[in-house]
Structures are given as structure tokens and as C-alpha cells.
N, C-alpha and C positions, 0 to 999 in steps of 0.2 A: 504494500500500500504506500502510496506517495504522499511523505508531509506537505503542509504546504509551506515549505521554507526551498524546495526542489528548483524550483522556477529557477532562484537565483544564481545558482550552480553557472549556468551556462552564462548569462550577465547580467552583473548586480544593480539595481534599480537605480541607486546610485550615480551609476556610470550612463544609463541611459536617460535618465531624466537629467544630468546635466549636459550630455551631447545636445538633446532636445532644446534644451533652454535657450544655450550657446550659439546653437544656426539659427536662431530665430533672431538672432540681434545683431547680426550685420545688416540685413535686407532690412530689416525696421529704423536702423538709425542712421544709413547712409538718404534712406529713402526721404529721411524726416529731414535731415539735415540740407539734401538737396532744395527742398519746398519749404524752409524756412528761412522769414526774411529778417532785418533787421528789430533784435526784442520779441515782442511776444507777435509782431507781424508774419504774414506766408506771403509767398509770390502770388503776385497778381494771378501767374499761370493757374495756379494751385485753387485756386475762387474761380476763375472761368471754368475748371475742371469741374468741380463741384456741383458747380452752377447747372452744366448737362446732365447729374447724374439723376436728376428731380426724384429725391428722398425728399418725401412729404414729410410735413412740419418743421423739422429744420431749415433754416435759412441756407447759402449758398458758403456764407463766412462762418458760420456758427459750423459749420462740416470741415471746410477747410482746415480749421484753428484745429477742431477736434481732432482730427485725423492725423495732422502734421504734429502737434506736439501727444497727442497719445504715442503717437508711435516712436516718440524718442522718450518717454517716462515708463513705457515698456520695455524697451530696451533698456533702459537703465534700472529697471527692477530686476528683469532676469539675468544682467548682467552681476549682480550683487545677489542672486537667488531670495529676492523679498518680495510675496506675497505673489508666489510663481501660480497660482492655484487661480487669485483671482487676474492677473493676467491672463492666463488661459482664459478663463470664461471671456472674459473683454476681447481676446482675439479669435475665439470663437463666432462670438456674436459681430466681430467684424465681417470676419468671415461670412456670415450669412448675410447680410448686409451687401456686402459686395457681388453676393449670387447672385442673386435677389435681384439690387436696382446697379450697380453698376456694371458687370463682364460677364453676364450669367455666358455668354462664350469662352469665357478661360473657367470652364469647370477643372481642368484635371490640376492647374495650379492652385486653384480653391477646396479641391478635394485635400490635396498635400498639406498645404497650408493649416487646413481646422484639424486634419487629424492630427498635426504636430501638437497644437492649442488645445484639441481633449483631451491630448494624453497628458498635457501639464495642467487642464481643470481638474482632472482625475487622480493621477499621482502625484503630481507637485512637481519640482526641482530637483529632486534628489537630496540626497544627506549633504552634498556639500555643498548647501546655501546656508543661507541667514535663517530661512526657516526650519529648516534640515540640524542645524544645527539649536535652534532655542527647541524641537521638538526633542532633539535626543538629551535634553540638559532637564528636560521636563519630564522624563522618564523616571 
């Protein structure tokens, strides 16, 4: 009979939730940093962009803001392994979001993308974050 400690054998969650973490923060913070303007500003571009994507009830700048600096305070959360859990949820539901009303034609990039982001709603960051770490001191 197989405990369930087996799993890890082959690689430790550990190791796989902070690979997960890790690739998710280039693409998010080169992306944010390209489309952000001077201060809490985005490029003009980055508001025209938005502008077509017509997500109801937000505004065109209120998406912009949104998007360009979420995606560099996620990065800089999974960079530091804090609060990898609700990052994920957050890039999850970006993720649909962008099915949804912005590329429903780049599904297979959007397939990849949210299941990177459920398996960090799910399992978190691994042990070696900040949460990973107040969790194993909490033990």
C-alpha cells in the first residue's frame, strides 16, 4: 500500500512549486515594466490597448493601471515567495479574463499560463518562500 508521502520521492513539492513561481516572473515583470510609464503612469499604448479589449464596467485606464502594475506586484510577490496562493488565484482569474474578453484565440498560451497559476492557488510556492517558510516555523 502507498503512503501518501510516495509522491514526493520522485520531486519534492518544494522544488516544483518554486520552478512554478520563478517562470512566472520574468514574463510578468519584463511585460509590466515595458507598459509602465513614468510613476504610477502606463503608456499611452497600454490605454489604447485596453480601450479595445471592452471589459465591461471597468474603465479603459482603470485596466490598464490594473494590469501593468498587478503584474509587477506579482512578480514581486513570487519573487520573495509571499502570498504565492493568492497570486495564483489573481493570475488565475486573469487568466480567464483574458479568455474571455481579450485573445480567446491564444487559448493554448492561456491554457499554460492558468495551469501554472492553479497549481500555485493550490499548492502554494513551495517551502522555500516566505510563506513556506512562516508555515514550517508554525509547525
Amino acid at each position: 500500500m502507498a503512503t501518501s508521502g510516495n509522491h514526493d520521492r520522485f520531486m519534492p513539492d518544494w522544488i516544483v512549486g518554486g520552478v512554478i513561481r520563478l517562470s512566472l516572473v520574468p514574463g510578468l515583470w519584463f511585460w509590466g515594466r515595458a507598459n509602465a510609464g513614468g510613476g504610477p503612469d502606463v503608456v499611452p499604448e497600454a490605454i489604447q490597448t485596453a480601450a479595445r479589449w471592452a471589459i465591461p464596467v471597468i474603465s479603459a485606464d482603470q485596466i490598464a493601471l490594473l494590469a501593468v502594475w498587478g503584474a509587477q506586484l506579482a512578480a514581486l510577490l513570487l519573487t520573495i515567495g509571499f502570498l504565492p496562493r493568492f497570486v495564483g488565484l489573481a493570475l488565475v482569474l486573469a487568466s480567464a479574463t483574458f479568455a474571455w474578453w481579450v485573445a480567446p484565440y491564444a487559448w493554448t498560451s492561456i491554457v499554460v499560463f492558468g495551469a501554472l497559476s492553479f497549481y500555485l492557488m493550490v499548492r502554494g510556492g513551495g517551502a522555500l518562500s516566505v510563506d513556506g517558510a512562516i508555515a514550517a516555523t508554525l509547525r
